[in-house]
VOKOL-154864 format. One record per residue (C-alpha): residue number from 1; x, y, z. Coordinates in steps of 0.2 Angstrom, whole numbers. Layout:
BEGIN
NUM|X|Y|Z
...
END
This chain:
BEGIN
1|0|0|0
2|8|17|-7
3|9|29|10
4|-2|47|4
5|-7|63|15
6|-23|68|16
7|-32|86|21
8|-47|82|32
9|-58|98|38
10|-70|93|52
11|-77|103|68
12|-78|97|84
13|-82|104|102
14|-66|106|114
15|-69|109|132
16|-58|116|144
17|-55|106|158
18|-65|117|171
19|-81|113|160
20|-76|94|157
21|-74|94|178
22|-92|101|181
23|-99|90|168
24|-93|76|176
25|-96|84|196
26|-114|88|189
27|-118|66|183
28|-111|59|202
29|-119|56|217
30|-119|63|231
31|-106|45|239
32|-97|50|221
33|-95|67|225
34|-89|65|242
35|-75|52|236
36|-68|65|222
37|-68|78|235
38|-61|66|247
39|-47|64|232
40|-45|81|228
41|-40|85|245
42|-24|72|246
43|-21|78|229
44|-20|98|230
45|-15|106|244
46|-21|122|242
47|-38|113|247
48|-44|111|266
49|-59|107|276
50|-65|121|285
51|-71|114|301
52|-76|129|311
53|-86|136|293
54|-105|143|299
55|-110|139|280
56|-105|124|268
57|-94|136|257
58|-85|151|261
59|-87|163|247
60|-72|166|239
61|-75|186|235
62|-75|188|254
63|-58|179|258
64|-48|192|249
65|-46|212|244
66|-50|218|227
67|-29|219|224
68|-29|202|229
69|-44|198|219
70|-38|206|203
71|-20|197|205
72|-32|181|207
73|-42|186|190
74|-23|187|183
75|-16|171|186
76|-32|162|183
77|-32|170|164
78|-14|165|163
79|-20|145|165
80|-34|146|156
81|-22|154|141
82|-10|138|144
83|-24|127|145
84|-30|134|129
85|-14|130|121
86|-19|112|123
87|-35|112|119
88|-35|103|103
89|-30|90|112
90|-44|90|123
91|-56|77|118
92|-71|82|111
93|-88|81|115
94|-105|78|104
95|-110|98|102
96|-128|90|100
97|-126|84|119
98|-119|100|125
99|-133|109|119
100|-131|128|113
101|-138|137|127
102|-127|127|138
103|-112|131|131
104|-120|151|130
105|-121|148|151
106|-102|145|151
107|-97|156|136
108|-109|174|145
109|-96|171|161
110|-107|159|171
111|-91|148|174
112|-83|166|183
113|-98|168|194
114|-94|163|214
115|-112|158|217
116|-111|167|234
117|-130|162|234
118|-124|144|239
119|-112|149|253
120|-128|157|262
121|-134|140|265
122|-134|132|285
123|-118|125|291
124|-120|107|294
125|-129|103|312
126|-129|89|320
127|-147|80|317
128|-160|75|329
129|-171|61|331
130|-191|63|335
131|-190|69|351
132|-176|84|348
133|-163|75|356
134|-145|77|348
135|-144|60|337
136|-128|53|332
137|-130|40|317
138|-111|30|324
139|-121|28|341
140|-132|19|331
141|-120|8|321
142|-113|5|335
143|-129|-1|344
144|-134|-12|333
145|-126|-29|332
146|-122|-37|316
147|-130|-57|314
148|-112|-63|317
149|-109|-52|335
150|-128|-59|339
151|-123|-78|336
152|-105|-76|344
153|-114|-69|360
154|-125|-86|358
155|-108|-95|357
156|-101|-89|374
157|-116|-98|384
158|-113|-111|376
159|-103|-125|384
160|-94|-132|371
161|-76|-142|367
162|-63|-129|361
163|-65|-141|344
164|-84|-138|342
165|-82|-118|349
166|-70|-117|331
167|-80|-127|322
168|-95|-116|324
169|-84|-100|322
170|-78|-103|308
171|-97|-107|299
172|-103|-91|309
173|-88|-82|298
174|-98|-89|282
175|-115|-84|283
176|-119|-71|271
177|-129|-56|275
178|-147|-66|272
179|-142|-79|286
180|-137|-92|273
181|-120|-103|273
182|-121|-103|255
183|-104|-114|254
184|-105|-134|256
185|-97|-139|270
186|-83|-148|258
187|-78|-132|253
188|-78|-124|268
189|-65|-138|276
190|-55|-140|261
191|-52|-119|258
192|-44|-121|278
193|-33|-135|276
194|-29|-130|256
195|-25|-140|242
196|-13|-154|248
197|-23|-161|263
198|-24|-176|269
199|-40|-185|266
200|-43|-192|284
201|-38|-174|290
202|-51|-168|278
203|-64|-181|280
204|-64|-178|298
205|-65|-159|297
206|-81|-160|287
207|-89|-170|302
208|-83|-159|316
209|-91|-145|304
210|-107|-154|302
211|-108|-157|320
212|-105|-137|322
213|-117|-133|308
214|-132|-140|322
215|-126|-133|338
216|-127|-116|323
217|-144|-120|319
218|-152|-122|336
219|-145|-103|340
220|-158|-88|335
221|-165|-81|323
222|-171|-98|320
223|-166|-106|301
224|-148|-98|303
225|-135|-109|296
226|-149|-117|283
227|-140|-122|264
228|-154|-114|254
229|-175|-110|257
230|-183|-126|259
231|-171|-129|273
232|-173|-112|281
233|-191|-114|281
234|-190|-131|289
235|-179|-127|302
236|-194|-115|307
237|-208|-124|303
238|-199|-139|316
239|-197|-127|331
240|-217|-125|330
241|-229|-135|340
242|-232|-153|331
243|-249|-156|324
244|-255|-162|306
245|-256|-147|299
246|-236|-142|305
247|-232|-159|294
248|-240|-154|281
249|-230|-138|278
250|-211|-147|281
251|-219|-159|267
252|-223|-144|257
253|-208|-135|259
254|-195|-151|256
255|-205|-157|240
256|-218|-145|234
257|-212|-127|237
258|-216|-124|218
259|-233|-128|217
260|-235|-117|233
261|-228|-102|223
262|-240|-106|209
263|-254|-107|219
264|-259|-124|211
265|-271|-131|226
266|-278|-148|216
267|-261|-154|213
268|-256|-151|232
269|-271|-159|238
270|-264|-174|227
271|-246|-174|232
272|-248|-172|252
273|-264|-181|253
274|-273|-165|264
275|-291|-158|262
276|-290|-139|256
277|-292|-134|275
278|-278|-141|281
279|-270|-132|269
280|-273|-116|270
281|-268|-118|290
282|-249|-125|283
283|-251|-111|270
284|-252|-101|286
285|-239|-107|294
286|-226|-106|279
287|-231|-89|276
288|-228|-85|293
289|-208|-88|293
290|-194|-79|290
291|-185|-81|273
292|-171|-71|278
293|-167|-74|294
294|-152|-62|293
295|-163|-48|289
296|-168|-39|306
297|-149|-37|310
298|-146|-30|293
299|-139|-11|294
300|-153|1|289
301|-138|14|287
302|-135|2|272
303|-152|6|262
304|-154|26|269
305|-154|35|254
306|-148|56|259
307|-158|67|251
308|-148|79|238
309|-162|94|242
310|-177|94|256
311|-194|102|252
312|-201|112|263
313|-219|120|265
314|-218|140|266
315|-235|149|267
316|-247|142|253
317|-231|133|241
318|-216|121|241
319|-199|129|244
320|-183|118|240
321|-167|119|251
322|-152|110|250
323|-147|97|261
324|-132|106|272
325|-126|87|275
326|-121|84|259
327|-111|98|253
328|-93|99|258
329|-88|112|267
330|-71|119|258
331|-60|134|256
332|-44|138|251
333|-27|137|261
334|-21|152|268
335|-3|151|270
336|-1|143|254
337|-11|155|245
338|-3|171|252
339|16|163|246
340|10|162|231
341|3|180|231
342|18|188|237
343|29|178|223
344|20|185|210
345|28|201|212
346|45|195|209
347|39|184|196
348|37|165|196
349|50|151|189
350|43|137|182
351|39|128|202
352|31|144|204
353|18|141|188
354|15|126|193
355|8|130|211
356|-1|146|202
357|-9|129|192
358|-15|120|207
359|-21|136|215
360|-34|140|203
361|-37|122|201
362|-43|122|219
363|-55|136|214
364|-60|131|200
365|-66|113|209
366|-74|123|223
367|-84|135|209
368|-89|117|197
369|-94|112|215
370|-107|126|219
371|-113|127|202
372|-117|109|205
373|-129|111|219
374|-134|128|213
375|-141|118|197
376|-150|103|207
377|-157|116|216
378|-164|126|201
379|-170|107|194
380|-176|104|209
381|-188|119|211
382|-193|118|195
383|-201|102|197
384|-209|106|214
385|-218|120|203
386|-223|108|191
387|-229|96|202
388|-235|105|217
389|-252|93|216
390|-242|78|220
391|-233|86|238
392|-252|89|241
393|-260|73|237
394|-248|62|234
395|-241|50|217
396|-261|50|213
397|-261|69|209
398|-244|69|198
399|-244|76|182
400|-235|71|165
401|-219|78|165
402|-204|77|150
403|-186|84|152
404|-191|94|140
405|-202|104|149
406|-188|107|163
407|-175|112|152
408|-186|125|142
409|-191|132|156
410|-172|134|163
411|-163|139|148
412|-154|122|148
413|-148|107|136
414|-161|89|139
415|-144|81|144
416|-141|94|157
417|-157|89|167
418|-152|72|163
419|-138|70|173
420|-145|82|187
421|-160|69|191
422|-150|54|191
423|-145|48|205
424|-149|63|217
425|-164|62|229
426|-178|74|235
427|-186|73|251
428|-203|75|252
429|-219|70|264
430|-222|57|256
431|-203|49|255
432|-188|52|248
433|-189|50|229
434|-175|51|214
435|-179|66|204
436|-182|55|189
437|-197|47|199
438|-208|68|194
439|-207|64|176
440|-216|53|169
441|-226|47|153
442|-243|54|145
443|-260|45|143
444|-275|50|137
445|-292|53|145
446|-308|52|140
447|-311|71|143
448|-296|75|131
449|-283|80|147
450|-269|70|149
451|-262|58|163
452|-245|54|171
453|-240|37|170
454|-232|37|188
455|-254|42|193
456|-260|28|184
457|-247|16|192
458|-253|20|207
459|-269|19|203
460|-266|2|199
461|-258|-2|215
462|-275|5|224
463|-286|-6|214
464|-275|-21|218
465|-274|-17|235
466|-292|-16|237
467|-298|-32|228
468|-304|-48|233
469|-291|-60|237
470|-302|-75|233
471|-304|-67|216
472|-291|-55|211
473|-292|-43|197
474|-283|-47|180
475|-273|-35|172
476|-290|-33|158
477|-300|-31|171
478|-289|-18|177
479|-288|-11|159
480|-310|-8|159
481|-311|-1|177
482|-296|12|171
483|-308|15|155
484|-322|17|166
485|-312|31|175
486|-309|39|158
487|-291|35|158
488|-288|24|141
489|-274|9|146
490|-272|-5|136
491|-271|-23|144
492|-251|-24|142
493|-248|-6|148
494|-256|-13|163
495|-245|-27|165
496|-228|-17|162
497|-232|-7|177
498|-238|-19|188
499|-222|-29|183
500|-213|-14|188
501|-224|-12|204
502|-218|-29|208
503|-235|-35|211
504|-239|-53|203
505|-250|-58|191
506|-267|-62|196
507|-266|-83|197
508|-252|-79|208
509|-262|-70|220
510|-275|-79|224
511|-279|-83|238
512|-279|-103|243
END
């Protein structure tokens, strides 16, 4: 192949690094954010945490004169011509995604603004529970015991051989979070001896494990230490009073757990041999254990989602704050700073630069970091305002909602509002929801209005919660009692939401 040169003209968007940062700030979460601040602390260290700070931020136009402000304004034009230098060899980005009136936001001097607005907010306080008391969430890690600290504590009062003591440690060690030893028991032996054991060495392990794995399973929660369900539910279902209808459920659970699932009466009359009385009462009793016997000592710490922003009432509408617990509180070094300050006047070697560099970096991340939460609150507030119905009567009141909407109404790109609704929560008095959770599709109503998906789900889930158990309602008839409330939903519409309510399907929730 003969080598050539070729002339390509193309266009493509470079961004600086500041706006590529506060793209990329503006898509994490509020864990995400905190780790990249948590990064660029160790990184830069012209950055600090201001511990004794009465608000989140400290607003950088107050930390320094206008001389010092205007030497500032110099240095930062002096990186951002350096960085410019390199800027085709920044990568590009998709101008389509940007969207013009974002770039118009960065290019009208929104990136120079301090957003001082966002420093007025309240420090962070230290919360309180219910009754006003000061509340602090380690007390509560630490108060609550894990499932392994629960069946060590067992273990103490137990009176066991050192031998037997090990044993059960070491299965304790291998439950998983649901209460399960999900490991066989050969396993578990041959990953403490290793590859070259002895067989009679291993052999004998695996019974002084087995005899462990039932002193493990007569501790509390009761099915601990079980290989799988049908086992958990047995080990339950045995520590009940004995009577038929107790034997039929162990039957049930060992051999038949599937047609229990299914709902499938005839063919359970047929394998156990019991009238349909007897069981209902072991339908009863199955349905009254604990699948998960590790789940009450799961941390709830684990599943507590923290609100991005907090909306509160205020006269007749719905204001939106920002959480105070999530924003970092930041500023700028002073000592460092005020070296770099005073070397400026007998001009800077290239060490010197490169502090200057990591100087404006620091405020540059602090700014990418206001403008962050300055624009969840901005999304956030506009949402409120188009669904104040829903912070009144709740998800049956919400209204159809695009990112469309949001981002006419704010002067911003779709993909803008995008990444501000994922992964950032609002906190309501119904709950805390993602922000994605206000938008939702439209349907059509018999009177010509229109009608939020996220309503009609709902809506779905109060009919369902109000049938009749013995005769539960199919998703057609769903379909016809929505039509009759003039909202027009076909039959598999109605299934994908209740799929994604989680509710079953009618066969499979009837009632034995």
């Amino acid at each position: 192949m003969k080598p050539s040169l070729q002339v390509r003209l193309s266009q493509h968007l470079a961004l600086t690094p500041q706006l590529q940062q506060s793209i990329r700030l503006l898509q994490l979460s509020t864990l995400e954010l905190h780790q990249e601040v948590e990064q660029m602390l160790e990184q830069n260290p012209f950055l600090e945490v201001d511990e004794e700070a009465p608000a989140p931020f400290e607003p950088l136009a107050e930390r320094t004169s206008p001389a010092e402000r205007a030497g500032e304004q110099e240095s930062e034009r002096a990186v951002e011509s350096s960085s410019s230098d390199a800027g085709d060899d920044a990568p590009g980005l998709d101008a389509a995604e940007l969207g013009t009136t974002e770039r118009d936001d960065w290019e009208n001097g929104t990136e120079r603004d301090d957003f001082d607005g966002i420093g007025e907010t309240p420090a962070k306080g230290t919360a309180t529970g219910a009754d006003g008391e000061d509340f602090d969430g380690q007390e509560r890690d630490s108060a609550m015991p894990t499932l392994q600290d629960h069946l060590r504590q067992q273990l103490l009062g137990m009176r066991l051989s050192a031998e037997d003591a090990a044993a059960v440690m070491v299965l304790i060690e291998s439950l998983n979070d649901d209460g399960y030893l999900a490991d066989p028991l050969e396993e578990i032996a041959a990953q403490l001896l290793g590859p070259d054991a002895d067989p009679l060495e291993l052999e004998e392990l695996i019974d002084r494990l087995r005899c462990g794995l039932r002193f493990l399973q007569s501790m509390e929660p009761t099915g601990v230490g079980a290989a799988d369900l049908p086992e958990c539910l047995c080990l339950q279902l045995r520590a009940q009073p004995r009577d038929e209808a107790q034997a039929v459920a162990i039957i049930i659970c060992k051999q038949h757990l599937d047609l229990l699932a299914r709902r499938d009466l005839k063919k359970l009359m047929a394998a156990t041999g019991a009238d349909e009385d007897l069981l209902k009462q072991a339908q009863t009793l199955i349905v009254a254990c604990e699948p998960k016997p590790g789940r009450p000592f799961a941390r709830a710490e684990a599943n507590i989602i923290v609100p991005d922003v907090i909306v509160q009432k205020s006269g007749r509408s719905w204001k939106v704050v920002l959480n105070p617990d999530v924003m970092p509180r930041l500023r700028i070094n002073d000592l460092y700073a005020n070296a770099i300050r005073q070397g400026r006047g007998g001009g800077m070697n290239g060490a010197g630069a490169g502090l200057n560099a990591r100087l404006q970096e620091a405020r540059w991340f602090m700014k990418n970091i206001l403008q962050r939460f300055d624009t969840i609150q901005r999304v956030s507030q506009a949402i409120v305002e188009r669904q104040k119905s829903f912070f009144t009567h709740g998800e049956i009141a919400m209204k159809p909602l695009v990112l469309r909407e949001i981002a006419d109404e704010l002067g911003l790109h779709e993909s803008t509002i995008s990444r501000v609704t994922t992964a950032k929560y609002m906190a309501t008095p119904f709950g805390t929801f993602e922000l994605k959770y206000f938008f939702g599709s439209s349907l059509n109503t018999d009177a010509g209005g229109n009608a939020s998906s996220t309503a009609v789900r709902a809506l779905i889930k109060q009919l369902i919660a109000a049938e009749d158990a013995a005769k539960p309602l199919s998703d057609s008839q769903l379909s016809q009692m929505l039509e009759e409330q003039g909202i027009q939903v076909a039959r598999r519409t109605v299934a994908k939401y209740r799929e994604a309510l989680k509710i079953a399907p009618a066969n499979l929730r009837k009632a034995m």
